[in-house]
N, CA, C and O atoms as a GROMACS GRO file, in nm:
protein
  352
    1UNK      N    1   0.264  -1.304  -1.409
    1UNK     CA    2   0.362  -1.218  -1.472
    1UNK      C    3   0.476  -1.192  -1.373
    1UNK      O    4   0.458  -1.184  -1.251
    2UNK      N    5   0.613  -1.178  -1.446
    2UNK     CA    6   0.742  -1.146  -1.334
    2UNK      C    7   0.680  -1.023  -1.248
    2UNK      O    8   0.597  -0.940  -1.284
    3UNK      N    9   0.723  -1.032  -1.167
    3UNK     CA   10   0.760  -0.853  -1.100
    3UNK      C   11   0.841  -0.739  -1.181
    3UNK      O   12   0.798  -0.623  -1.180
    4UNK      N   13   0.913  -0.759  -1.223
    4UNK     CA   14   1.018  -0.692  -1.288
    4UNK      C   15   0.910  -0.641  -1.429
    4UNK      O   16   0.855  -0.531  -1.436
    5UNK      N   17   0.902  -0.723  -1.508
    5UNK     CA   18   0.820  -0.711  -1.603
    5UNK      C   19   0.669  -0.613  -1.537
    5UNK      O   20   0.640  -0.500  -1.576
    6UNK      N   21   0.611  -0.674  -1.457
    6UNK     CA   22   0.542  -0.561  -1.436
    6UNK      C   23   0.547  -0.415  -1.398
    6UNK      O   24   0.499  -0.317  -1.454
    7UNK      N   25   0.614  -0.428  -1.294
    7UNK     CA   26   0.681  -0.302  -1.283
    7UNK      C   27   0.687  -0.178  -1.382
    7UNK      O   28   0.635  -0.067  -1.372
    8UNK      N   29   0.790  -0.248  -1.503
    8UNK     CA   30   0.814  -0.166  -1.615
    8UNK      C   31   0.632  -0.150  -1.710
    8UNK      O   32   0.560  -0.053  -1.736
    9UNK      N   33   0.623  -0.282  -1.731
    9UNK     CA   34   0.444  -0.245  -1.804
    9UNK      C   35   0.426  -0.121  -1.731
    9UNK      O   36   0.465  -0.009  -1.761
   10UNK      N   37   0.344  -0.170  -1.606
   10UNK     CA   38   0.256  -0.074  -1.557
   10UNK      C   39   0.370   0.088  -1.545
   10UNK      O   40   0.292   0.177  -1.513
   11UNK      N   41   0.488   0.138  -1.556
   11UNK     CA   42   0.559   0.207  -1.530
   11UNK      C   43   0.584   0.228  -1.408
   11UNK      O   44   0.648   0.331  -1.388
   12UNK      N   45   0.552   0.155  -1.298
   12UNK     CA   46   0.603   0.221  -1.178
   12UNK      C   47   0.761   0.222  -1.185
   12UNK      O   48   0.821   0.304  -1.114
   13UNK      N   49   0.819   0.153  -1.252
   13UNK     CA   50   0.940   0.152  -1.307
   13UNK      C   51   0.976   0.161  -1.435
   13UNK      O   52   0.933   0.072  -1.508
   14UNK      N   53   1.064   0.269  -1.498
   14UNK     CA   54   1.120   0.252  -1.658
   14UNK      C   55   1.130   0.192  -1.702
   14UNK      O   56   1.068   0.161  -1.804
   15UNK      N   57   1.226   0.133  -1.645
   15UNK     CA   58   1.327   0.019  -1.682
   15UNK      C   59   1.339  -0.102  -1.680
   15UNK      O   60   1.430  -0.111  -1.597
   16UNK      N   61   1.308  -0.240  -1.719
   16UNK     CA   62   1.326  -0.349  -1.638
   16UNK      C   63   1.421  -0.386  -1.588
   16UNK      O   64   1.409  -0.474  -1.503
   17UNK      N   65   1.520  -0.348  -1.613
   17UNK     CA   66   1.689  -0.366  -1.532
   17UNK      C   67   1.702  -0.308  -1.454
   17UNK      O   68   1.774  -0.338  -1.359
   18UNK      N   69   1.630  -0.190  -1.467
   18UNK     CA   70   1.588  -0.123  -1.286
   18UNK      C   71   1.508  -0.199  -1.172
   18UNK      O   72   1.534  -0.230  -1.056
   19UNK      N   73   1.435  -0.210  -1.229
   19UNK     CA   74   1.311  -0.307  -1.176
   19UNK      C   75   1.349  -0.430  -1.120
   19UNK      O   76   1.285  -0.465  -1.021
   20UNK      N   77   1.467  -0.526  -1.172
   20UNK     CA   78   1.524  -0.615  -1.130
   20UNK      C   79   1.633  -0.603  -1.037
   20UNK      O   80   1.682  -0.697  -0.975
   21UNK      N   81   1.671  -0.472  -1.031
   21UNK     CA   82   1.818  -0.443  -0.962
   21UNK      C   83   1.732  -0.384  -0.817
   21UNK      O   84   1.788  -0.410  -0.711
   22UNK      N   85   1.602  -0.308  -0.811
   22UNK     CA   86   1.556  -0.288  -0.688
   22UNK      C   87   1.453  -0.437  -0.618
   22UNK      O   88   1.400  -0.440  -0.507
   23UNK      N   89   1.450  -0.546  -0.724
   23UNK     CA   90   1.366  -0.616  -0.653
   23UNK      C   91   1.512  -0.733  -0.581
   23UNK      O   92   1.493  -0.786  -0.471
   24UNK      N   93   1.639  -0.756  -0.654
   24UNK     CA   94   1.721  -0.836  -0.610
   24UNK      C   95   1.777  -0.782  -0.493
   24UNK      O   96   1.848  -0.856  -0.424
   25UNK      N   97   1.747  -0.607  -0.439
   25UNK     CA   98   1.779  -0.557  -0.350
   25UNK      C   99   1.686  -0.586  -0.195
   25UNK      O  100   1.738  -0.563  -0.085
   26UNK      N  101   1.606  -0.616  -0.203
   26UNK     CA  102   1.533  -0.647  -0.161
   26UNK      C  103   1.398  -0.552  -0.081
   26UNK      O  104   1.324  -0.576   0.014
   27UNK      N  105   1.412  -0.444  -0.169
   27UNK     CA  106   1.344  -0.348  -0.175
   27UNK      C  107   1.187  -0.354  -0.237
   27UNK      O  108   1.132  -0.246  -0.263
   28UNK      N  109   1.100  -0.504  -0.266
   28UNK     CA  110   1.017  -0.527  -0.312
   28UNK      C  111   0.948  -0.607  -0.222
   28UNK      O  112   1.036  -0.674  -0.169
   29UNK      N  113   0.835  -0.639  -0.173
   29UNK     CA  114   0.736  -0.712  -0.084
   29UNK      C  115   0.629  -0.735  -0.188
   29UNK      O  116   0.590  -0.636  -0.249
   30UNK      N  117   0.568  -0.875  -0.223
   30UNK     CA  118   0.431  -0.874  -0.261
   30UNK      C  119   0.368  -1.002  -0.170
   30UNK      O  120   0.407  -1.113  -0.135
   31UNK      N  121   0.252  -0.925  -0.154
   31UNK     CA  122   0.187  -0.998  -0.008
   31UNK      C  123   0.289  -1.001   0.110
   31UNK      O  124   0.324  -1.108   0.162
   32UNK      N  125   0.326  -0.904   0.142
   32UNK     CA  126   0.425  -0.889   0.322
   32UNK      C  127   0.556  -0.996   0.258
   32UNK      O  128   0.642  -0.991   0.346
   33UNK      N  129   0.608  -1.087   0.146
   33UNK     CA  130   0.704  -1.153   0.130
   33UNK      C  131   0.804  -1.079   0.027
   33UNK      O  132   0.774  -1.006  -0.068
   34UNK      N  133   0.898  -1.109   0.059
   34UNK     CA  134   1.002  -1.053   0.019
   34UNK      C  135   1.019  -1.097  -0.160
   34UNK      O  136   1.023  -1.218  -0.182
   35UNK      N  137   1.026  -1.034  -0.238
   35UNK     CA  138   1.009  -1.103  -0.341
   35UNK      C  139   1.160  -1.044  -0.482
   35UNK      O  140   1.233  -0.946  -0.502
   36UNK      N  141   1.141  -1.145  -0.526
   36UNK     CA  142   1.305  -1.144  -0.663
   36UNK      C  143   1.199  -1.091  -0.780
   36UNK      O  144   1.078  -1.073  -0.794
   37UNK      N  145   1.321  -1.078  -0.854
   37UNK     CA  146   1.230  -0.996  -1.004
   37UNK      C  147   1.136  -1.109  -1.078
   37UNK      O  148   1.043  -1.098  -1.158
   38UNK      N  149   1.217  -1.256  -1.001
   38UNK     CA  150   1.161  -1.360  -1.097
   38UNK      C  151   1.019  -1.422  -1.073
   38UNK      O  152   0.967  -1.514  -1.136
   39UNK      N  153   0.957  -1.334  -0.943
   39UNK     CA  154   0.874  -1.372  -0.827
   39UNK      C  155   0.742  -1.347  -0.943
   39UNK      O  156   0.762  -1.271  -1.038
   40UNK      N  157   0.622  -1.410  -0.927
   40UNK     CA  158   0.506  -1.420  -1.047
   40UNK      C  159   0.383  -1.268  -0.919
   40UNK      O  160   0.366  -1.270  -0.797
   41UNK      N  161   0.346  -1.200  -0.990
   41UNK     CA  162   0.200  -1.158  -0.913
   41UNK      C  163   0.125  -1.160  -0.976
   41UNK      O  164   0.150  -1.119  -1.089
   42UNK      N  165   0.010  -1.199  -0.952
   42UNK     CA  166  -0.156  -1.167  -1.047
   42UNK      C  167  -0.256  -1.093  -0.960
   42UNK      O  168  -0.253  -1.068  -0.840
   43UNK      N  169  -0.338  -1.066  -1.047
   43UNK     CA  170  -0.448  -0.936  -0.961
   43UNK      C  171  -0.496  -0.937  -0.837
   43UNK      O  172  -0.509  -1.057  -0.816
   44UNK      N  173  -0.526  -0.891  -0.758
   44UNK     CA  174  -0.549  -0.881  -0.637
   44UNK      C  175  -0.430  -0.885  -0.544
   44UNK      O  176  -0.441  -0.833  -0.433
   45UNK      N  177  -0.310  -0.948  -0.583
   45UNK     CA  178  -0.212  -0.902  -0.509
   45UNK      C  179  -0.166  -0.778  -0.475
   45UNK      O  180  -0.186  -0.686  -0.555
   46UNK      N  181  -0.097  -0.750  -0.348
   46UNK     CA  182  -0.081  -0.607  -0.249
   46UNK      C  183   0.077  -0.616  -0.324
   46UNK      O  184   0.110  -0.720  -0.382
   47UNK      N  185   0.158  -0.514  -0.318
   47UNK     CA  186   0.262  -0.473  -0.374
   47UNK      C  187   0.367  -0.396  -0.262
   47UNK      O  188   0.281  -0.376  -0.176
   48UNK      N  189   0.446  -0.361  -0.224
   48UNK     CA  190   0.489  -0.266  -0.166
   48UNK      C  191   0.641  -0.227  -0.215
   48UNK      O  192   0.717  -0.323  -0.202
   49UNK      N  193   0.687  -0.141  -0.255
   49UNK     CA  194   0.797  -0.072  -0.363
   49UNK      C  195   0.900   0.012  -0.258
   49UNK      O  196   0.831   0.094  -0.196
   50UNK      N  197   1.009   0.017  -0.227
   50UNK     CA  198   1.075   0.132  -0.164
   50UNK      C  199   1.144   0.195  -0.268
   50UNK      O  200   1.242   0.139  -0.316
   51UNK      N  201   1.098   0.329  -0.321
   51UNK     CA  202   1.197   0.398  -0.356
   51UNK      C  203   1.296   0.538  -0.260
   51UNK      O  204   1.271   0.651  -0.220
   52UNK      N  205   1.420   0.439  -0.258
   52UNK     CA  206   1.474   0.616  -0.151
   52UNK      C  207   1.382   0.591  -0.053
   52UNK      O  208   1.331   0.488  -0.009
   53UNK      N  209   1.372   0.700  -0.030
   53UNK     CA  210   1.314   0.773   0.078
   53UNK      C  211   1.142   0.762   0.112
   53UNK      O  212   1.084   0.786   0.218
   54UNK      N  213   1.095   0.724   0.006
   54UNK     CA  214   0.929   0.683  -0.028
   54UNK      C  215   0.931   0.515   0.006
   54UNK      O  216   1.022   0.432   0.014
   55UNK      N  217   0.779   0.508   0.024
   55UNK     CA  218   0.712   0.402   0.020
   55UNK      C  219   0.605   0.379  -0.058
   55UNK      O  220   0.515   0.451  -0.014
   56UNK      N  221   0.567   0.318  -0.148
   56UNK     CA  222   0.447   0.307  -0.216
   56UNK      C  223   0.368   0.200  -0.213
   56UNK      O  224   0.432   0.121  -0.282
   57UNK      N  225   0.217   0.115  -0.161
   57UNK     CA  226   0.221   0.039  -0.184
   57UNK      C  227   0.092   0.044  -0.281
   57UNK      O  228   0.013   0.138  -0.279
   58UNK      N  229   0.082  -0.046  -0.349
   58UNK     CA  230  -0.014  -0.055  -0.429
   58UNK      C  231  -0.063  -0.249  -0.490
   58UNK      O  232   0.014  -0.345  -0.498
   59UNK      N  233  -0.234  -0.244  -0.526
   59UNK     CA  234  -0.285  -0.328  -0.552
   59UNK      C  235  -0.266  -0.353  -0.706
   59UNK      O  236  -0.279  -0.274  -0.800
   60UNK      N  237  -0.241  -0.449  -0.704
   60UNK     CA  238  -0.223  -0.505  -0.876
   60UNK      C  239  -0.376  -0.572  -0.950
   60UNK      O  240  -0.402  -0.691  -0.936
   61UNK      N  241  -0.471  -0.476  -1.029
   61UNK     CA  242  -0.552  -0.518  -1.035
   61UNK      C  243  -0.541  -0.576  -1.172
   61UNK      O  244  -0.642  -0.644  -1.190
   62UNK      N  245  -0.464  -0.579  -1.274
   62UNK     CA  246  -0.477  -0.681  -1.401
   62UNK      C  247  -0.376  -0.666  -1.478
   62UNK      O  248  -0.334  -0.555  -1.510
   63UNK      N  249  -0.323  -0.780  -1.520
   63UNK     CA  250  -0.194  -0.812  -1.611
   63UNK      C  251  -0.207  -0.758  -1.768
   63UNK      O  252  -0.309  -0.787  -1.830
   64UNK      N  253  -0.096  -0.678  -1.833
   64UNK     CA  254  -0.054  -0.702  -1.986
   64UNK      C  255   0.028  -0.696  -2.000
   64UNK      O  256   0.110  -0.641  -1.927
   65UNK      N  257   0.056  -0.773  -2.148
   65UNK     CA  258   0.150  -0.768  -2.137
   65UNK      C  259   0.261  -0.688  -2.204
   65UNK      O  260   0.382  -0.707  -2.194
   66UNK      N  261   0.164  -0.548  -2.309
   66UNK     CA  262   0.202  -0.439  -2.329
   66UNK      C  263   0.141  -0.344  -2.295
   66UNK      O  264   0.058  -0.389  -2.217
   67UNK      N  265   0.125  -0.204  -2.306
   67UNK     CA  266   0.024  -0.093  -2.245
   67UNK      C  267   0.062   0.017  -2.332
   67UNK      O  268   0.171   0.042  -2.383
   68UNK      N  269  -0.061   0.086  -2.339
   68UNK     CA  270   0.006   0.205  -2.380
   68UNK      C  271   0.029   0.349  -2.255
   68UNK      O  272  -0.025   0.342  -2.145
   69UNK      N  273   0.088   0.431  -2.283
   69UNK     CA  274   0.080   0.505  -2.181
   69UNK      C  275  -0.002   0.545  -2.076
   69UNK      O  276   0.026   0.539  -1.957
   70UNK      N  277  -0.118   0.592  -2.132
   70UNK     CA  278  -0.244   0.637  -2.106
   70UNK      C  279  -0.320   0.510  -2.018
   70UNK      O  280  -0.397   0.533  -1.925
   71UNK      N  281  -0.292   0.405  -2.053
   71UNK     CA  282  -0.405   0.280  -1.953
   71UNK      C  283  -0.290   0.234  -1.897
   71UNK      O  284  -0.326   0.130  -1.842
   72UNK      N  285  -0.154   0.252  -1.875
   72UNK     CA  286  -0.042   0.178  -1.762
   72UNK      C  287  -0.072   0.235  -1.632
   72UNK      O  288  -0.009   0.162  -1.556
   73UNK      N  289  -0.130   0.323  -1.561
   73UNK     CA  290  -0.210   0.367  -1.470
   73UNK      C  291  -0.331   0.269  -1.412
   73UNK      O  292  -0.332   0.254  -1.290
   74UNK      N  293  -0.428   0.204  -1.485
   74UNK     CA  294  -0.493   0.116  -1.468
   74UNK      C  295  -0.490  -0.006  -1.456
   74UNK      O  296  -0.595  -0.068  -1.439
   75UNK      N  297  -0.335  -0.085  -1.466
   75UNK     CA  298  -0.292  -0.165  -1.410
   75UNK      C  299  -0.292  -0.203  -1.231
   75UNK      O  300  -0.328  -0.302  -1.167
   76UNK      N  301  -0.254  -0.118  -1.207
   76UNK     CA  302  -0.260  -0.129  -1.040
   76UNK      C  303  -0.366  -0.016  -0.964
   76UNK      O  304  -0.442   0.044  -1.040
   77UNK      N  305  -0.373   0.015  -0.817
   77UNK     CA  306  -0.416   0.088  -0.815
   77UNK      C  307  -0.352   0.136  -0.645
   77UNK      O  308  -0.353   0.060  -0.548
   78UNK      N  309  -0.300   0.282  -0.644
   78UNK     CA  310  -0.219   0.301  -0.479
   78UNK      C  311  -0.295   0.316  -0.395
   78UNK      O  312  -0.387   0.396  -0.381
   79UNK      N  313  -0.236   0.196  -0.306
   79UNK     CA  314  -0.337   0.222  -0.173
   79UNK      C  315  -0.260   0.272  -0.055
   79UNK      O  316  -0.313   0.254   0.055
   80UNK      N  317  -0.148   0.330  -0.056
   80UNK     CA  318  -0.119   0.439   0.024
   80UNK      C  319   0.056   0.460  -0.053
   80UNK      O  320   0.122   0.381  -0.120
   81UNK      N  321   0.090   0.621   0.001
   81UNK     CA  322   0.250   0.639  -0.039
   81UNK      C  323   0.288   0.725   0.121
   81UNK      O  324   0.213   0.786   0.196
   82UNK      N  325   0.401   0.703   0.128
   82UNK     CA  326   0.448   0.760   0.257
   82UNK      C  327   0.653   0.785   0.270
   82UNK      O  328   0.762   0.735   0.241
   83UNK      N  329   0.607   0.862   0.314
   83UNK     CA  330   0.785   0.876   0.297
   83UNK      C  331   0.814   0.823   0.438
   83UNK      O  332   0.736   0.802   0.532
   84UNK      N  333   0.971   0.803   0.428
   84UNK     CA  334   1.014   0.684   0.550
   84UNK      C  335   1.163   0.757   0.580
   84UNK      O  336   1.184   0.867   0.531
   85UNK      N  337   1.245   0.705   0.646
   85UNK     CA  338   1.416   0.802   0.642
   85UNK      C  339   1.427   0.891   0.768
   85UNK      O  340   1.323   0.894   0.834
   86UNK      N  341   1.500   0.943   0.801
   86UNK     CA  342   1.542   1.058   0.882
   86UNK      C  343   1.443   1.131   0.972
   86UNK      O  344   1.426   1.248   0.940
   87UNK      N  345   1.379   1.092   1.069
   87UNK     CA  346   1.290   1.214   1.134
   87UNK      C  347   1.369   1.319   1.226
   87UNK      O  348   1.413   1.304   1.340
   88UNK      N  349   1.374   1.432   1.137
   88UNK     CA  350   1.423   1.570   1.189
   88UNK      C  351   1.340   1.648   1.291
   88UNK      O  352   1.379   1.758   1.331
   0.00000   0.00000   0.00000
């Protein structure tokens, strides 16, 4: 499945035009590589997301290719979040 597309499934992102505009930024890693919206992941792949000021990374444990609210949570699963930016 794209990145982009997942993203939005699982909701870590709304949008998929969001989703594509932070992965062409290069604000997306799957497996430590730098990855485009057009980039494929399947389960067991590691994820890592910058939003802002956060870091999230998380395991992708199974593809759909719709969801409903309630099980888009069970798509992946976070294996750590951390904020990053400015140490005051």
């Amino acid at each position: 499945m794209r990145v982009d597309k997942f993203l939005k499934v699982s909701r870590l992102i709304k949008r998929r035009t969001l989703a594509k505009e932070v992965a062409d930024q290069g604000r997306i890693l799957v497996n430590g590589q730098p990855a485009k919206a057009s980039s494929t992941v399947k389960p067991g792949d590691e994820m890592m997301i910058r939003f802002g000021q956060r870091v999230v990374t998380v395991s992708v444990d199974r593809l759909q290719e719709t969801t409903r609210k309630e099980e888009a949570a069970m798509m992946y699963t976070i294996l750590k979040e951390e904020k990053v930016g400015s140490a005051e």
